[in-house]
C-alpha positions, 0 to 999 in steps of 0.5 A, a space after each residue: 713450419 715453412 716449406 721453404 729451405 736455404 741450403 748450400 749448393 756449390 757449383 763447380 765451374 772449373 771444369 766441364 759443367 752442364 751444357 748449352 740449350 737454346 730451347 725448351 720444353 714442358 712435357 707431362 707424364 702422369 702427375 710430373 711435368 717433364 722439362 726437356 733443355 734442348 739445342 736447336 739448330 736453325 740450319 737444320 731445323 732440329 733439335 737434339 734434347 741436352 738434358 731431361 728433368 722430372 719434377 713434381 707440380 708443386 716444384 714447377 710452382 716453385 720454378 715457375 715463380 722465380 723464374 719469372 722473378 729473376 728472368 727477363 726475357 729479350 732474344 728469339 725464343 724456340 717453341 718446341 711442339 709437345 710430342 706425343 708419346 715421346 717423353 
């Protein structure tokens, strides 16, 4: 039996609909990896984190491989330093 599935996951744009992040980064918490989207600001030298997502390492496999299938990137890229203690 695969592992793999195709369903159905419809995405409402119409209205207010996840939000902008410019910056990125992996944190780890026991056996989870923790993605933190963020929004950072040049003019300030911050970053303010939009949204956190939990995931397990096998589905960071997952998203590791079709992210580097589907994606090429050609802009400036924001590394955030992993902060301990802080997730």
């Amino acid at each position: 039996m695969s592992k793999t599935k195709t369903v159905s996951c419809p995405v409402d744009t119409g209205g207010d609909f996840g939000v902008y992040a410019n910056a990125f980064r992996v944190l780890s918490d026991g056996p989870d990896a923790v993605l933190d989207f963020c929004l950072y600001s040049e003019a300030e030298g911050v970053a303010k984190t939009v949204s956190r997502v939990r995931v397990s390492p096998s589905f960071l496999q997952v998203i590791l491989a079709r992210l580097g299938s589907a994606v090429r990137v050609e802009t400036d890229v924001y590394l955030l330093p992993e902060i301990e203690g802080m997730n």
